[in-house]
C-alpha positions in Angstrom: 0.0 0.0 0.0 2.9 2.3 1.2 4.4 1.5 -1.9 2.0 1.6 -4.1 1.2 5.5 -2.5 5.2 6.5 -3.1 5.4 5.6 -6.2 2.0 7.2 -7.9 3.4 10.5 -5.9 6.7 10.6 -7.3 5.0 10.0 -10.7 3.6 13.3 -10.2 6.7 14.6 -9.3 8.2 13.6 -12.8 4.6 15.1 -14.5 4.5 18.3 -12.5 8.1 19.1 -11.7 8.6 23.0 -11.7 11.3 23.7 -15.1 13.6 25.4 -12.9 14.0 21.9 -11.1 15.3 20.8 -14.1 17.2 23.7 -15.7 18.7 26.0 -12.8 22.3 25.6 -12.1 22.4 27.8 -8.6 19.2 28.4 -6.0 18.1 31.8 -4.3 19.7 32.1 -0.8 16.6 34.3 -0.1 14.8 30.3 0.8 18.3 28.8 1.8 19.2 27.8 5.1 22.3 25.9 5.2 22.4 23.9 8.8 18.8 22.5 7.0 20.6 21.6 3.5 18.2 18.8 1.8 16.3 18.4 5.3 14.5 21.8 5.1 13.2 21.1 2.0 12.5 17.5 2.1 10.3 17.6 5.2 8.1 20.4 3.0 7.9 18.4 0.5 6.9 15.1 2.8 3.8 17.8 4.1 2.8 17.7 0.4 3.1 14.3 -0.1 0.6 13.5 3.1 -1.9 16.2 1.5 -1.7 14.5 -1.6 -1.2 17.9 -3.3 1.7 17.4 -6.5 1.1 20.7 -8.0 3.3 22.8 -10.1 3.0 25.9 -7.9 3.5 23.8 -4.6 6.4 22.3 -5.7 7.3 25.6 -6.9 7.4 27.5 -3.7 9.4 24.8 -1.8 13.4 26.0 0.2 16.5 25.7 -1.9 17.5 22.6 -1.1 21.2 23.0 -1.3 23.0 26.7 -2.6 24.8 25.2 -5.6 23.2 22.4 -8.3 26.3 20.0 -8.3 25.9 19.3 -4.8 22.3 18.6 -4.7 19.2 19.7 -6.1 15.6 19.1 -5.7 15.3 16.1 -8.1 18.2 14.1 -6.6 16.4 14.6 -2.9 13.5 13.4 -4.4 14.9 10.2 -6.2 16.9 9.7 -2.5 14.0 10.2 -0.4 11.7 7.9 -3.3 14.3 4.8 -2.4 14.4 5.4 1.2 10.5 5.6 1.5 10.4 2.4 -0.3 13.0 0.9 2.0 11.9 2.5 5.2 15.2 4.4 5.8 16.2 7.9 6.5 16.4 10.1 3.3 19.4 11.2 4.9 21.2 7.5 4.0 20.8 7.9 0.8 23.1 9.7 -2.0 23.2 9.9 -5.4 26.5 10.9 -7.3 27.3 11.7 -10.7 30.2 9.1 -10.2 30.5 5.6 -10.4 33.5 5.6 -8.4 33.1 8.3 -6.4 31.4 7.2 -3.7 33.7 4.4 -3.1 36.8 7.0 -2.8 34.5 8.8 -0.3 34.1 5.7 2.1 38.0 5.3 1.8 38.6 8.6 2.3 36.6 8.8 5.7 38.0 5.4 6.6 41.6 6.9 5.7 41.2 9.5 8.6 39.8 7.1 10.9 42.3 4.4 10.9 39.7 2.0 9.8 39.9 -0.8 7.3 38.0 -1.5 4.3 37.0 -4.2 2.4 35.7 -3.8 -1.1 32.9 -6.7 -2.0 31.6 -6.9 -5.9 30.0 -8.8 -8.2 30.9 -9.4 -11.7 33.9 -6.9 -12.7 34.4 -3.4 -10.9 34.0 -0.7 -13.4 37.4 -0.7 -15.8 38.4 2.9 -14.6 38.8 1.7 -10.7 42.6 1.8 -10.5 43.3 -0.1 -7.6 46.9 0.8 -8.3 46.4 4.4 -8.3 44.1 4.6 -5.5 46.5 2.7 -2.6 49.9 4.9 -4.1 48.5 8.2 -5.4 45.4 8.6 -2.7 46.9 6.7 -0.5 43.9 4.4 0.4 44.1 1.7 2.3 41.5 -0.8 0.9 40.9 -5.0 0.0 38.9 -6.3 -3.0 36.3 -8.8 -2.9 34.2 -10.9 -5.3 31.5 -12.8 -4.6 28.1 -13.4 -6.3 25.8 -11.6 -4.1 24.9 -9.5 -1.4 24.2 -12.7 0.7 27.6 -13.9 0.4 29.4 -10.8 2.1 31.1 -12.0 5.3 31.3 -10.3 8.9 34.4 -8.1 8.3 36.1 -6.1 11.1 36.0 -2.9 9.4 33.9 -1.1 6.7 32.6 -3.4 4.3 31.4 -2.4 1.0 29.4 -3.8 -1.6 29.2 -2.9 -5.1 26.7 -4.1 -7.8 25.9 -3.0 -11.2 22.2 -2.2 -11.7 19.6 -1.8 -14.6 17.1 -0.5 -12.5 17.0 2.0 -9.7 16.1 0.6 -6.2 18.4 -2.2 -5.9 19.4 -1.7 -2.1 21.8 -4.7 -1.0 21.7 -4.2 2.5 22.4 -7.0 5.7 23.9 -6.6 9.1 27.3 -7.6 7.0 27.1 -4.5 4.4 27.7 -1.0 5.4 27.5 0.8 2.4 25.4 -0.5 -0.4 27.0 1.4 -3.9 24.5 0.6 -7.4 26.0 1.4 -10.5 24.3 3.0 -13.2 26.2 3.3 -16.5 26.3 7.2 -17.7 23.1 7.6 -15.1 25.7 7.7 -11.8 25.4 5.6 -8.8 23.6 5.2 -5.7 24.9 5.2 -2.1 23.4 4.0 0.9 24.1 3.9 4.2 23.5 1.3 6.6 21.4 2.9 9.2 23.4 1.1 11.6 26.9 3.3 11.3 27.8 6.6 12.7 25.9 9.6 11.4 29.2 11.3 10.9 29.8 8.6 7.5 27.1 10.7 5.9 28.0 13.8 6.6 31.3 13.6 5.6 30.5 11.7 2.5 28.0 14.0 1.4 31.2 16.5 1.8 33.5 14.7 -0.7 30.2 14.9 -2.9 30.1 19.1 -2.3 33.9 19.1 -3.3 35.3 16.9 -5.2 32.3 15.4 -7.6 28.7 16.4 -8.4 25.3 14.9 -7.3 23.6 13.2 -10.0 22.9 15.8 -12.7 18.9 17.0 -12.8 18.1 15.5 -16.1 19.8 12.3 -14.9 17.4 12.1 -11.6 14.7 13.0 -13.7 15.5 9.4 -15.7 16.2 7.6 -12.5 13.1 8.7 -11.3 10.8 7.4 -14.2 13.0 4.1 -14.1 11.9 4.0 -10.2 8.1 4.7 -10.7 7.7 2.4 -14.2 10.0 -0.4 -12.4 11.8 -0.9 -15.3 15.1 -0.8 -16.7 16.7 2.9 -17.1 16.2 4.3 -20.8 18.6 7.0 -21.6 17.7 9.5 -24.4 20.2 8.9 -27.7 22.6 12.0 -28.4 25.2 13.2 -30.3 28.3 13.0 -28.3 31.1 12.3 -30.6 30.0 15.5 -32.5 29.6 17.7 -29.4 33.0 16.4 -28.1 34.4 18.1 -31.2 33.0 20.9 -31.0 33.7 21.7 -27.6 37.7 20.9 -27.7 37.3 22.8 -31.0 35.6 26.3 -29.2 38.0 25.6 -26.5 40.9 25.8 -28.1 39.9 28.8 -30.1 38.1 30.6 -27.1 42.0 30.2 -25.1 44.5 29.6 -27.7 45.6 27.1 -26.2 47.2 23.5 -28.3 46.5 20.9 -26.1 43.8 19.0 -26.2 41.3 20.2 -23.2 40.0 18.4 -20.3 36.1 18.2 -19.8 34.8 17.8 -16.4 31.3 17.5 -14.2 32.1 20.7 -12.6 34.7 23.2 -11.9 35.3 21.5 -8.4 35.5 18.5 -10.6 38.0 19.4 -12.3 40.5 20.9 -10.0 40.3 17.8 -8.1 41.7 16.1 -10.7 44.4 19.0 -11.5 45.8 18.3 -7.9 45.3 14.4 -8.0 47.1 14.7 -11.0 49.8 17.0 -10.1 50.2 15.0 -7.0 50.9 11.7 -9.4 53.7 13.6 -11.5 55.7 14.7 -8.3 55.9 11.3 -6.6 56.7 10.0 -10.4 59.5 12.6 -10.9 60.2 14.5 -7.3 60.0 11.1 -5.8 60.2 11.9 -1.6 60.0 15.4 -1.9 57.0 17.5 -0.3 54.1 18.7 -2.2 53.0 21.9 -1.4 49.9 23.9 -2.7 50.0 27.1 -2.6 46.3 28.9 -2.2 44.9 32.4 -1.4 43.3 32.3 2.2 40.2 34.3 1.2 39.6 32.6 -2.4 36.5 30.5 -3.3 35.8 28.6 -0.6 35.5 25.6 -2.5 38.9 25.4 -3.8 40.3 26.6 -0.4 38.1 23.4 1.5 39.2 21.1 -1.2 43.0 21.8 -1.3 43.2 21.5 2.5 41.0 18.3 2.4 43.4 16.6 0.0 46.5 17.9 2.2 45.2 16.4 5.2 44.9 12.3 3.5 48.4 12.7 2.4 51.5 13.3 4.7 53.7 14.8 2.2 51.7 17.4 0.8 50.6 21.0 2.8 48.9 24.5 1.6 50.7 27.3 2.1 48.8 30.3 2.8 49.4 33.0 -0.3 47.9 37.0 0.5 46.8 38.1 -2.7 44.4 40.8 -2.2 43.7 44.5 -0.8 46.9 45.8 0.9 48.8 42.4 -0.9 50.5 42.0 -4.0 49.8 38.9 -5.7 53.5 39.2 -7.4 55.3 39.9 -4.1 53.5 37.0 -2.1 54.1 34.5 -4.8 57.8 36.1 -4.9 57.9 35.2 -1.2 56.4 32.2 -1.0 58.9 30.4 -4.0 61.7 31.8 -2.3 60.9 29.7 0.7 59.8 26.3 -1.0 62.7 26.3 -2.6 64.8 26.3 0.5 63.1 23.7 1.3 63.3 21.9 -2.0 59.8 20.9 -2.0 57.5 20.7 -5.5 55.4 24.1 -5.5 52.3 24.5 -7.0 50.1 27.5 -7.2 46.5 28.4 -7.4 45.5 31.5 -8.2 42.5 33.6 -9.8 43.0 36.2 -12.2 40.7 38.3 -11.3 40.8 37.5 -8.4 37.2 36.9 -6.0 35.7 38.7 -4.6 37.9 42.3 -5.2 38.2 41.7 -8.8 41.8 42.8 -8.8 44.5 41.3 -11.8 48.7 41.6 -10.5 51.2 43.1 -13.3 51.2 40.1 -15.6 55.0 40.6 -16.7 55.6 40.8 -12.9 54.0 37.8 -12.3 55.5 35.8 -15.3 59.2 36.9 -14.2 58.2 36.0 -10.4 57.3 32.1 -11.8 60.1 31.8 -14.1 63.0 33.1 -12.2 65.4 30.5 -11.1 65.6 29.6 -7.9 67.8 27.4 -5.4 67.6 25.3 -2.5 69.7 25.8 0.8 72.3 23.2 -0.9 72.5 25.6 -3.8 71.4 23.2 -6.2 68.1 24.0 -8.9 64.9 24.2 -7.3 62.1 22.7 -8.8 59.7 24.9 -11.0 56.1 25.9 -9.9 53.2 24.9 -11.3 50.9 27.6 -11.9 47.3 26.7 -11.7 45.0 29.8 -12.9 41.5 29.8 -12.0 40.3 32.0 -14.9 36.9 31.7 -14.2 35.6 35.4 -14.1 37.6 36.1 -17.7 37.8 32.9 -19.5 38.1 35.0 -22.6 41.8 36.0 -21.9 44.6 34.8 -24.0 47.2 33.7 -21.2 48.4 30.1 -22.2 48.8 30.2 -26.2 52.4 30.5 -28.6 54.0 34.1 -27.7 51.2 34.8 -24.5 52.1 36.0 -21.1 52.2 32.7 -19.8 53.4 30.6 -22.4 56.6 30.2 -21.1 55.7 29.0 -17.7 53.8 25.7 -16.4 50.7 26.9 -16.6 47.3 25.2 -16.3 43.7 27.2 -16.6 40.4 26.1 -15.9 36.7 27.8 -15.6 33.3 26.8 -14.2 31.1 25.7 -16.8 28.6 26.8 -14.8 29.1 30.3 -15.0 30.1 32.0 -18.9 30.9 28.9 -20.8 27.1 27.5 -20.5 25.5 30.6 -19.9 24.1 29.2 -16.2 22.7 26.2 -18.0 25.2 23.5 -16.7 28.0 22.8 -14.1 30.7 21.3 -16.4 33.9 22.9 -16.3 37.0 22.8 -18.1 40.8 23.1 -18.5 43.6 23.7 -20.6 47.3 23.6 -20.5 50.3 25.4 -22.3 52.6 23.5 -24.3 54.7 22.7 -21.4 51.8 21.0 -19.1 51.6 17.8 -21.4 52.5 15.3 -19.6 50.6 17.1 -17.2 47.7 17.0 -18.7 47.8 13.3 -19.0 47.8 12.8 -15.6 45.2 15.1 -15.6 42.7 13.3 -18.0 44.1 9.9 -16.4 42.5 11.0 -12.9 39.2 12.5 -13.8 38.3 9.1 -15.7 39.7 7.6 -12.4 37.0 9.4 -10.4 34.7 9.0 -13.2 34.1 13.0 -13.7 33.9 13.7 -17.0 31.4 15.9 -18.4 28.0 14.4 -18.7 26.4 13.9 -22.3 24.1 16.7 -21.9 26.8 18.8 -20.4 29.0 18.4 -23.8 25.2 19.0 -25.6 24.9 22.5 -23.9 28.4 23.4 -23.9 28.3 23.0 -27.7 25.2 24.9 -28.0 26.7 27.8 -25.5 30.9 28.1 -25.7 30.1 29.5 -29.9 28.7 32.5 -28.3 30.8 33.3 -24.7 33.3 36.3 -26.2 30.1 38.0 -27.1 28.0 37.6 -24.3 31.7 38.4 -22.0 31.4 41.5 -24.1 28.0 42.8 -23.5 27.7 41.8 -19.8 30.9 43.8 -19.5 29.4 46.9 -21.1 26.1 46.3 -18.4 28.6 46.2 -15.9 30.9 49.1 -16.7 27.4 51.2 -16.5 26.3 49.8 -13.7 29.3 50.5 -12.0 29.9 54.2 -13.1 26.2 55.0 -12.1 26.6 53.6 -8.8 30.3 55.9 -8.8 28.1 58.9 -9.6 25.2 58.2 -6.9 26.6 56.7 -3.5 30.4 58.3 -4.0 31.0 57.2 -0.5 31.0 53.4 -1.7 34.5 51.6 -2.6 33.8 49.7 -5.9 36.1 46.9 -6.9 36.4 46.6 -10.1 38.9 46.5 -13.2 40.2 49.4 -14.6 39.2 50.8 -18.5 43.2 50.0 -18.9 42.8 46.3 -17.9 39.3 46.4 -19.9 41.8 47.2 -22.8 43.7 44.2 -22.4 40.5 41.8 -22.4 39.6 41.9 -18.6 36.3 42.6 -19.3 34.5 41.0 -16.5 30.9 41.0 -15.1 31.6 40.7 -11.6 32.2 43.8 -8.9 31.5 44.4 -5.7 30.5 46.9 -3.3 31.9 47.9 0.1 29.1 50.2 1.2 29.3 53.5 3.4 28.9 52.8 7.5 28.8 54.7 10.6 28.8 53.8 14.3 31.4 54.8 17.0 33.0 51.6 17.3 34.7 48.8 14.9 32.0 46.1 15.5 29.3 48.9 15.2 30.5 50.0 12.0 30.9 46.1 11.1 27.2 45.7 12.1 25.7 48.3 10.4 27.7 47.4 6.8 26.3 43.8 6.9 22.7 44.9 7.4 23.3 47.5 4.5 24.4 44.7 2.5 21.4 42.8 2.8 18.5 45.6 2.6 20.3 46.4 -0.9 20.4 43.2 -2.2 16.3 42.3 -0.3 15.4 45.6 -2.5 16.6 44.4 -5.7 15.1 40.8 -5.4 12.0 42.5 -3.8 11.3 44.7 -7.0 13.0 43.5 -9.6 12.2 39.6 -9.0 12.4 38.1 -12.6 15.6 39.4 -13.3 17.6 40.3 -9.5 18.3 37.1 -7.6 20.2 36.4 -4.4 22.8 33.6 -5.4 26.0 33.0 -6.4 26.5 32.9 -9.6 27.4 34.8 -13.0 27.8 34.4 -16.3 24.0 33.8 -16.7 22.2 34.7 -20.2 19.9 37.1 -18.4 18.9 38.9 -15.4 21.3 40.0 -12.3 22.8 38.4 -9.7 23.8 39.5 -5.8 25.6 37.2 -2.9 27.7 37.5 -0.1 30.9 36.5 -0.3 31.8 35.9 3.0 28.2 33.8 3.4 28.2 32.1 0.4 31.4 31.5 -1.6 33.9 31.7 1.6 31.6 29.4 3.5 34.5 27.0 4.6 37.2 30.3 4.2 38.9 31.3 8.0 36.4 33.9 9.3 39.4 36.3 9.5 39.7 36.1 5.7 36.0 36.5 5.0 34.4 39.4 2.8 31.2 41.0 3.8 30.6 43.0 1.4 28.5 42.9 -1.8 29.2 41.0 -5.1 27.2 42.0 -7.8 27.6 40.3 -11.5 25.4 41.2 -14.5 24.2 39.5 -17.4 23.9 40.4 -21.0 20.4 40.6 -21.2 18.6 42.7 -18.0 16.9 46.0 -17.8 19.6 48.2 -16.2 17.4 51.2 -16.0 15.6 49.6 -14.1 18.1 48.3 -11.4 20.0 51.8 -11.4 16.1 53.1 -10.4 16.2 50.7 -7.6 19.8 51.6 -6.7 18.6 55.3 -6.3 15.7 54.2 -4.0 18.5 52.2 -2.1 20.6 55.4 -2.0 17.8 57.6 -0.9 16.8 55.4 2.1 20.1 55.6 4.1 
């Protein structure tokens, strides 16, 4: 009966689904509480399932589940909290990734921390990228492997114990007092994790964390096809596409849109691929800097994201660290990466730097010939031998457009990898996949590279090549006339609240192609102490940004993103993109990013009002 009641709701789901559930690549932190990720939302949406009531405009009105897409959305809750109805579990036990392997790594990676052994049951083969090789000397994983014929033949193991199992359908939960983790594999679809209700609650926390950095949830379209699968009880049908054709033309915008030769790398995310730009770099200093440290060299204040991640992979492996590196406000991004060389080399450790240009949230870009001389200048260590040569890794999200890696660029002559979030100008907002690229002195980087994504099985989806084909053709243009919104934007604001300290690029930097879309705004405050001043700013912050979203609501949104094709988007930094960043390295202060396509007489009007109120 329960069942049958489940099932025939979710089947309204897949009818009535709201189109943002399905298109929307970041969620309004207007309805976001974080402490309530997924929870918040699920237990409205469990009130509508008792009323029976599966409309559009219900479902419609429902909390963010989670602030970014890739980590979790409202289809994937629904496809978890489908399978744990039907199993009676806790929601909460049940995660979907992207990855086939990913999930596995997450187990080993918690088990890593805790001392705790793990033993790896299967049936029929593991998938042909799980590198059991790679995984015990690059990761470091401590792990056994395991085949038997099914669930039932999983013995008592004094540790974690695993079991694997490709599926055709969705629902097949393994689960016995034997089996901790329960892992169905779904081709191109993703996979299925659940937790044995049995185990600490801190498993599913911190694998839902490897799943907010270092992979994506199952994609929204992909849920959506899991979810029909679960409600028809049949075998998963994927749509037919034309991948081989929107391969090529992806590598083939890429190239053009960064000049780059090398082939580029095509990942699930941005996060995504970073992950496997440090997995990879780690690979190629044990293979040719064999005992020597690792060190990662990262701005304290920059995305949170790749802040979190970089520390998370320093802390599995003993031989690798991050090393702090000041690159904004009263620091020079030259002077610190000057600084910072100086003293790995003395240590003769491998460095590796990663950096934005601009960088977030000041929007500030160092003297390029400054910065290529500080990479390439030879260094030694305290034995007066040649220290080895940085890596630099350039986030390049907020100006993908900018020539840095090509034949006769700035940073041609220097190890130099770039990547971007697809999320943000490559597919206009319409996808997560992001990208990288690498001068013609990264390649057998870049093999490395390529060989760890497929490891972790985070490759661009099908769709997310389909979109990127359809989008990339277009980015220098749309770069171009968000820039111009921007510029606007940004002078008007100059003109009407003087007070305000805009960062933003220069018309001379503007010149050289740093056109981007992003500023932000460190508004006027008063009050006769520090932390009254302090207090006042942050409300400022948010009655400016609750006034735009307030009366401009189809086009002024409170998330984190950019790059969109339309409309106008306002966050936090400090509350949103530094979320794991050292609070002393936070920025409260407004970030602002424009699109193309919005009504900026409109939002200047607003501003004005803004203005006049204070």
């Amino acid at each position: 009966m329960k069942e049958n009641k489940v099932l025939d709701y979710i089947k309204d789901v897949v009818k009535n689904h709201p189109a943002d559930w399905l298109g929307l690549t970041t969620h309004r932190l207007d309805i976001y509480n974080e402490e309530l990720a997924k929870t918040q939302f699920l237990e409205q949406f469990e009130t509508l399932y008792k009323k029976d009531n599966a409309t559009t405009g219900a479902f419609a009105v429902l909390p963010t589940a989670y602030d970014y897409i890739r980590l979790g959305h409202p289809l994937s809750c629904v496809l978890e909290w489908g399978i744990a109805q039907l199993h009676d579990i806790d929601a909460q036990n049940v995660i979907s990734f992207s990855s086939n392997t990913i999930p596995v790594l997450a187990v080993l990676r918690k088990n890593l921390l805790e001392d705790r052994k793990t033993l790896i049951n299967y049936t029929g083969e593991l998938p042909s990228i799980f590198n059991e090789k790679l995984l015990k000397q690059v990761y470091g994983y401590h792990f056994e492997l395991n085949k038997v014929t099914q669930s039932t033949d999983v013995e008592a193991f004094n540790g974690s114990s695993i079991f694997i199992s490709e599926e055709e359908s969705i629902n097949a939960v393994k689960l016995n007092a034997n089996i901790d983790f329960s892992i169905s594999l779904h081709g191109d679809l993703g996979s299925i994790l659940v937790v044995n209700s049995a185990l600490d609650e801190s498993y599913i926390s911190d694998i839902q964390h490897v799943r907010r950095r270092e992979t994506i949830a199952m994609t929204p379209s992909n849920s959506l096809v899991a979810l029909k699968s679960l409600v028809d009880q049949k075998p998963i049908v994927l749509q037919k596409n034309n991948l081989s054709a929107d391969k090529t033309s992806v590598f083939k915008s890429i190239k053009e849109i960064t000049g780059t030769p090398l082939k580029p790398i095509v990942a699930s995310s941005g996060l995504s691929i970073q992950y496997a730009i440090m997995m990879g770099l780690i690979h190629d200093a044990r293979e040719n800097h064999s005992g020597k440290a690792i060190k990662f060299i990262v701005p304290p204040n920059c995305y949170g994201g790749t802040n979190d991640q970089a520390r998370r992979v320093a802390a599995c492996l003993e031989d690798v660290a991050v090393v702090d590196l000041p690159v904004d406000g009263d620091n020079d991004m030259v002077q610190s990466i000057d600084t910072v060389l100086n003293q790995i080399a003395a240590q003769d450790a491998v460095p590796y730097i990663i950096a934005e240009i601009p960088t977030n949230p000041r929007v500030e870009v160092p003297n390029l010939v400054m910065l290529r001389d500080a990479l390439s200048k030879p260094r030694q260590t305290a034995n007066g031998a040649a220290a080895i040569d940085p890596v630099f890794i350039l986030d390049q999200t907020f100006c993908p457009n900018v020539h840095f890696l090509g034949e006769g660029k700035m940073l041609s002559t220097v190890r130099t990898i770039s990547y971007a979030s697809g999320s943000k100008f490559p597919s206009g907002g319409r996808c997560t996949a992001g990208y990288c690229v690498g001068n013609s002195k990264t390649n057998a980087i870049m093999d490395k590279i390529e060989l760890h994504l497929t490891l972790c099985d985070n490759e661009a989806t099908d769709l997310q090549y389909e979109i990127l084909s359809a989008q990339l053709p277009s980015m220098n243009q749309r770069i171009k006339d968000a820039y111009k919104n921007t510029r606007e934007f940004v002078t008007y604001i100059q003109e009407t609240l003087p007070e305000a300290k805009i960062n933003f690029v220069s018309e001379d930097l503007a010149n050289q192609d740093f056109t981007p879309s992003v500023f932000s705004l460190d508004l006027p405050t008063k009050g006769d102490t520090e932390e009254e001043r302090e207090t006042y700013k942050r409300a400022l912050n948010l009655k400016l940004i609750h006034l735009m979203i307030t009366e401009i609501p189809n086009e002024s949104k409170f998330c984190v993103s950019y790059g969109q094709l339309k409309g106008c988007y306002w966050t936090i930094p400090a509350t949103s993109t530094q979320g794991t960043t050292k609070e002393g390295d936070k920025d409260y202060i407004v970030r602002a990013s424009l699109s193309p396509n919005l009504d900026l007489e409109l939002h200047k009007k607003v501003f004005k009002d803004f203005v006049d109120s204070i």
